[in-house]
N, C-alpha and C positions, 0 to 999 in steps of 0.2 A: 515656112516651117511651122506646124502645129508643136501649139504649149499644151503642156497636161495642165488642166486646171491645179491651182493650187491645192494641197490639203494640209489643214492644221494639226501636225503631227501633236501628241501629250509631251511635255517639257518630261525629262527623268525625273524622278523623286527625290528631292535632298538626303543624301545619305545621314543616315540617322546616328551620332553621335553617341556612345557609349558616354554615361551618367561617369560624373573625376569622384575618383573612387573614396574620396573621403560621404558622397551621398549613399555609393554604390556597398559600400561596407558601416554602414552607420547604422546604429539600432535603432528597430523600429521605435516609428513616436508612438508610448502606450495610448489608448482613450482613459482620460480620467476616468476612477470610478466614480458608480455614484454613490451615493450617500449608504442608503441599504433602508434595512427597518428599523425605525425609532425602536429603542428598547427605554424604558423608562426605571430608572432604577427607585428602590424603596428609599432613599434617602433624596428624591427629588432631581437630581442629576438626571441627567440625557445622555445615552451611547446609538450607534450606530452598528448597528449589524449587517455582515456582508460576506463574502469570499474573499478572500485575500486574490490581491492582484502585483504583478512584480512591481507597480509603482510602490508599493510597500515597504521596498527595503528598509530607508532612510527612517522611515517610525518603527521598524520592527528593531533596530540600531539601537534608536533614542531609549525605546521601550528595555533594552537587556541593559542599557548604562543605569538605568532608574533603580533596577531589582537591586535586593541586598544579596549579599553572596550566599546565604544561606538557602535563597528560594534559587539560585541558580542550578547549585550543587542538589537541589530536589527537582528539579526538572531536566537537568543533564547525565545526572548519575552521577557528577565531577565535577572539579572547580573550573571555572572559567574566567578571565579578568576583562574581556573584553568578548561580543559578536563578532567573527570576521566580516570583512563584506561579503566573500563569495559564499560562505556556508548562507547568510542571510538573502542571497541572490537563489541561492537552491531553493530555499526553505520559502520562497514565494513565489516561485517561478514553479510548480506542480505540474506535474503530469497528470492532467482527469481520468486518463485510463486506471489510475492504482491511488490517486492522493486524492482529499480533501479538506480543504482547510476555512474555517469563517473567522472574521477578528472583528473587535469589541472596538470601534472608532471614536474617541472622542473629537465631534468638529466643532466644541467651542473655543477650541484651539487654531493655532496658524503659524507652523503647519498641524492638519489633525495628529494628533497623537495614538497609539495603539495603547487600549488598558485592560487588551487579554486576545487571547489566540488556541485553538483547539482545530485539531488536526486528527486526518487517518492515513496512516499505509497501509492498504490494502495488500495480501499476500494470497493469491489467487491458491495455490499450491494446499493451503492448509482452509480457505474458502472462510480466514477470518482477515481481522483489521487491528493494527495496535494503534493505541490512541495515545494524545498530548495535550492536555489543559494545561493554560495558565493563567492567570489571572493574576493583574498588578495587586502589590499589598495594600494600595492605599482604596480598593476597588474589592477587595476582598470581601465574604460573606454577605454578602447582597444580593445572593443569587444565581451570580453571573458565570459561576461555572457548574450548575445545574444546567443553566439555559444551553450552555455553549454544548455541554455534554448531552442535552437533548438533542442538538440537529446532528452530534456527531452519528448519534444512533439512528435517527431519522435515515442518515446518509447509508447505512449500514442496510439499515433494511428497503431503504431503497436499490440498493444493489443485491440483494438477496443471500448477503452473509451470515454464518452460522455462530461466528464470536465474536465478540469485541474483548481485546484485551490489551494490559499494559504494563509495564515495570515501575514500581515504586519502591522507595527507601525504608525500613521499617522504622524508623524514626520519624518519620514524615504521617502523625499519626493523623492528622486533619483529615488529608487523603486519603488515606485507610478508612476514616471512617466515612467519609464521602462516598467512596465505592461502595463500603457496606448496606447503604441506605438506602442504594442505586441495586441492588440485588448482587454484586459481584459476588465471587468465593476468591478466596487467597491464599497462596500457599506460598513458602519458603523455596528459592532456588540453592540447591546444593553447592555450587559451585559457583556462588555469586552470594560471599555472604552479607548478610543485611539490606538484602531486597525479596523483594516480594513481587508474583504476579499476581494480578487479580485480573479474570476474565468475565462473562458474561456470556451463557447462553440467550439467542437471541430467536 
């Protein structure tokens, strides 16, 4: 009786195992950021200029426990006693299509520390952007929220917006006059009293 020659069939391929779902549902590992631009402050000190990255929560945290209540209630419109974590998980976690935000790092710190933050939401609909500086008090008039509010405009007119604007307290005169200097106009909201907008054609 004639054999068929042998032939070396391919073994099947190990069926490929589904990842146990504590890997399968686990948040991505971020990449550290890095450092950014040295910013050199006038009093000698060193910051760090960058984008905000969701690794950020945790100093964006540290940073709202620092403020005193008064600059809270100037940059919230309200009081606040603590940052939640998810609003701080929002607030760094940006969507590039309509947000942009950079923050002021200090890394002679461990962990780095955040000692200011300026942001835009973009509102496609009216083709402007509202803005948000802050800058730590102990970090204050040094510049640092010129600088910040430069790249915010930067940002602005790199995407080919027609305003920048934003809500401030009328009591909050430093701001007021910060804007003023910066070119804004300001007017009184009717139904929101003791605040103010100031905008900026751009």
């Amino acid at each position: 009786m004639l054999m068929s020659p042998a032939i070396d069939l391919p073994l099947p391929a190990p069926a490929t195992l589904p990842l146990p779902s504590r890997q399968r549902f686990a948040r991505p590992q971020g990449v550290p950021a890095s450092p950014g631009e040295p910013v050199h402050v006038r009093d000698g000190r060193t910051l760090h200029l960058r984008p905000i990255v969701p690794g950020d929560v945790a100093a964006m945290r540290r940073c709202f426990a620092r403020l005193p209540a008064e600059d809270v209630r100037r940059r919230f419109l309200h009081p606040m006693s603590e940052l939640p974590e998810p609003m701080a998980q929002r607030m760094c976690r940006i969507d590039p299509a309509c947000e942009a935000a950079f923050v002021l790092m200090d890394e002679t710190r461990a962990p780095a520390e955040m000692r200011g933050v300026g942001r835009i939401y973009v509102d496609e609909a009216s083709d402007s952007a509202e803005f948000s500086v802050l800058v730590e008090r102990d970090w204050s008039r040094l510049g640092l929220g010129a600088l910040l509010m430069g790249h915010l405009l930067d940002e602005c007119r790199r995407r080919s917006l027609a305003e920048l604007w934003g809500y401030v307290l009328i009591e909050n005169r430093p701001m007021l006059e910060f804007c003023r200097r910066l070119g804004f106009t300001t007017r009184l909201i009717a139904d929101e009293p003791g605040t103010a907008q100031v905008s900026l054609r751009l």
